[in-house]
C-alpha positions in Angstrom: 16.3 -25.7 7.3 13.6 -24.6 9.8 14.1 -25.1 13.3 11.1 -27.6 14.1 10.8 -26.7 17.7 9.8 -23.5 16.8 6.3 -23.1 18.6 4.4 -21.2 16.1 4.5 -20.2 12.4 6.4 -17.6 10.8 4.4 -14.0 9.9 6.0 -13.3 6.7 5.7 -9.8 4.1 6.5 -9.5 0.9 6.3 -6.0 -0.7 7.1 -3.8 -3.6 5.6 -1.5 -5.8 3.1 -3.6 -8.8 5.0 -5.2 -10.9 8.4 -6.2 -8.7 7.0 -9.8 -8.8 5.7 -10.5 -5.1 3.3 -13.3 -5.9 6.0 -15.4 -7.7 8.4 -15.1 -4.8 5.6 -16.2 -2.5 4.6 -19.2 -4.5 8.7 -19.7 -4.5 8.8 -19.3 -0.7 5.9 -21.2 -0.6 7.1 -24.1 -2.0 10.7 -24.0 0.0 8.5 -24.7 3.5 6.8 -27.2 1.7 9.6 -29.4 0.8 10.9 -29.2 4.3 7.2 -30.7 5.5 6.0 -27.2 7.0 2.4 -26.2 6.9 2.3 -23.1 4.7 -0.2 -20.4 3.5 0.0 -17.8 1.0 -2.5 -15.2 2.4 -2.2 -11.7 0.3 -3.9 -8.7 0.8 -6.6 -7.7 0.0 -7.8 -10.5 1.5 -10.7 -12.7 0.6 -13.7 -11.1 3.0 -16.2 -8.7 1.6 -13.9 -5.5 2.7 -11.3 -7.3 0.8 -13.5 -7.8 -2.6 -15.4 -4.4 -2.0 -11.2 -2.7 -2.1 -10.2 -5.1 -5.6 -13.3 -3.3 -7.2 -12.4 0.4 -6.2 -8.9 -0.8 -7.6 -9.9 -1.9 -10.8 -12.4 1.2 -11.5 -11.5 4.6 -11.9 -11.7 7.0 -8.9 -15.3 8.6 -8.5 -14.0 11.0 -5.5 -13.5 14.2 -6.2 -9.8 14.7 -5.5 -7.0 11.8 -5.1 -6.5 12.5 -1.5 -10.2 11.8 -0.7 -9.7 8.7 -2.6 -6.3 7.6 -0.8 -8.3 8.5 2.6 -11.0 6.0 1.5 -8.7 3.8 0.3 -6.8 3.9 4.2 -10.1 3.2 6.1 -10.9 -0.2 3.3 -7.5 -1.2 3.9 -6.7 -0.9 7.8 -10.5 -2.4 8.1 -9.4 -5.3 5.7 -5.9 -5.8 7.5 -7.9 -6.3 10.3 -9.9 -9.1 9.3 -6.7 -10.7 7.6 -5.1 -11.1 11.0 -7.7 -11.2 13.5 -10.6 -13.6 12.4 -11.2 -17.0 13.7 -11.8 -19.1 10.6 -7.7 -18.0 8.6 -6.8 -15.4 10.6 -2.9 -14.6 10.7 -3.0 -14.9 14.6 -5.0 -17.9 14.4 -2.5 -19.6 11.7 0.2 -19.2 12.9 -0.6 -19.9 16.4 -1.1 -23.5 14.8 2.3 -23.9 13.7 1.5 -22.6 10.1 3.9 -19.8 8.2 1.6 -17.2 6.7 3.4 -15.5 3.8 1.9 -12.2 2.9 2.0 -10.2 -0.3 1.2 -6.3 1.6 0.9 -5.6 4.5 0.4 -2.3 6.1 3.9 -1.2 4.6 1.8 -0.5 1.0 -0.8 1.7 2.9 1.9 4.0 4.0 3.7 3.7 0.7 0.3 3.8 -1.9 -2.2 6.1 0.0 0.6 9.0 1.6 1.9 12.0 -0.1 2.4 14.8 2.5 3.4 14.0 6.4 0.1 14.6 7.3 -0.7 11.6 5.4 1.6 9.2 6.6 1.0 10.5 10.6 -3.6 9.6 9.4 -2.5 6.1 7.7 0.4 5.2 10.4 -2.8 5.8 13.2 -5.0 3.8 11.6 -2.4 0.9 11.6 -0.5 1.5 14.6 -1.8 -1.4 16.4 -1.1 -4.1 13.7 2.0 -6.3 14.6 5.3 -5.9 12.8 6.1 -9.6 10.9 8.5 -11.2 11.8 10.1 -11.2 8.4 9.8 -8.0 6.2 11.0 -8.7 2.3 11.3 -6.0 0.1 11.5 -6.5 -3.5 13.6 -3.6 -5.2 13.0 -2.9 -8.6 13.1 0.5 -10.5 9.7 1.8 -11.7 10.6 1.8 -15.4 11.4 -2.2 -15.8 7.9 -2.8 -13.2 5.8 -0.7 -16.2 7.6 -3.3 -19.0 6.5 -6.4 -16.6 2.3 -5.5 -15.9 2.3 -3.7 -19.1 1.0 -6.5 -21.0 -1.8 -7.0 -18.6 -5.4 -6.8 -20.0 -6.7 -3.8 -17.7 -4.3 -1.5 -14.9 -5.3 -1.0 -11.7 -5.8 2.5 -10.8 -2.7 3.1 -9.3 -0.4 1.1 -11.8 1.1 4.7 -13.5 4.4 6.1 -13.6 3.7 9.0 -11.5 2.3 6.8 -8.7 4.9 4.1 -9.0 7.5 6.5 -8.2 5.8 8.2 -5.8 5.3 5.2 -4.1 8.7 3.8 -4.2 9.7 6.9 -2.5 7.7 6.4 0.2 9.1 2.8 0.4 12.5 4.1 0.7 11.3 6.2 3.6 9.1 3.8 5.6 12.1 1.1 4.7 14.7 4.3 5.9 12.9 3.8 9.5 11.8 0.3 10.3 13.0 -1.2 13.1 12.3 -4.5 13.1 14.1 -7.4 10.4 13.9 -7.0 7.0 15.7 -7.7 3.5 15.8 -5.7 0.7 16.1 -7.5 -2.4 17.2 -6.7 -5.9 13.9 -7.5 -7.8 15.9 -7.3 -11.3 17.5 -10.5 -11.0 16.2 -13.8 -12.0 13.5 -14.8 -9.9 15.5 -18.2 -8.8 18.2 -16.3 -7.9 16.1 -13.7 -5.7 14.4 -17.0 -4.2 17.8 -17.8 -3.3 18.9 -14.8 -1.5 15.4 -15.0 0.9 16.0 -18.3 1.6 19.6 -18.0 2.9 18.0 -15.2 4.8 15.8 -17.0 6.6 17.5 -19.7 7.6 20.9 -17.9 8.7 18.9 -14.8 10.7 15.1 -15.9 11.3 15.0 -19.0 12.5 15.2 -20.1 16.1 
């Protein structure tokens, strides 16, 4: 159980490449605060401002730029523009939540900019500047799944987003495994092949064995 006298809300990630089931564990974790009274918020990004709705657009169309990397680029500035609106505004800002006693579970967080829009080191030295001043979480949650079974699960969807192919998903787990390879601060990597109740399971015992106070 959460230690009530905590004085703020937990800062929660959960991340993966498309497909590893992120929003179902949220709604899961979700509904584990709840039952333990604990004001809760699922807050994904992108968020919900006009950055946020401008980036689900460029996602859902195809790429007009004239090479990917230009795209990615583009794709940085939306995001790390976007991210900071998620954390920082005064209406349901991260900051502002949880300073109000209210866990703010995330599904991405800076961790897919590095992963989705990097290729070269170059790359990941322009993304990681442009979020170098965002906070860590306190929780990072990585949901593991090989790129193969994640193409089964969103293949039934009606349209892809642009970056839902095999080539990218690999690419991008990749670059999980190294931004994962040098993070220092707590996170769990979590086999996203196994039944989702049983994946709920392993966060939970997580949380409330290392995270809480």
């Amino acid at each position: 159980m959460i230690n009530k006298q905590q004085k703020q809300g937990y800062f929660i990630v959960i991340e993966g490449i498309d497909g590893s089931g992120s929003s179902t564990q949220a709604e899961l974790l979700r509904q584990y605060f709840i039952n333990y009274q604990e004001k809760v918020i699922i807050s994904p990004e992108p968020s919900s401002s006009k950055i946020g709705k401008l980036l689900r657009e460029f996602l859902a169309h195809e790429n007009h730029f004239i090479t990917q990397d230009l795209y990615d680029q583009q794709m940085a500035y939306l995001f790390a523009a976007d991210r900071h609106y998620h954390l920082y505004n005064n209406i349901d800002g991260v900051q502002k939540l949880i300073a109000e006693n209210t866990h703010v579970i995330t599904t991405r967080y800076y961790f897919s900019s590095l992963a989705y829009n990097t290729k070269t080191e170059k790359d990941y030295q322009f993304v990681s500047l442009l979020n170098q001043y965002f906070p860590p979480p306190d929780l990072l949650i990585y949901l593991d799944i090989p790129v193969d079974i994640a193409l089964s699960r969103i293949g039934d969807r009606s349209t892809l987003e642009i970056y839902e192919t095999k080539e990218k998903l690999t690419q991008v787990k990749e670059n999980f495994d190294v931004i994962l390879s040098k993070y220092q601060h707590p996170y769990l990597r979590v086999d996203a092949t196994a039944i989702k109740e049983k994946i709920n399971q392993t966060i939970i015992n997580y949380i409330e064995t290392k995270i809480r106070i």
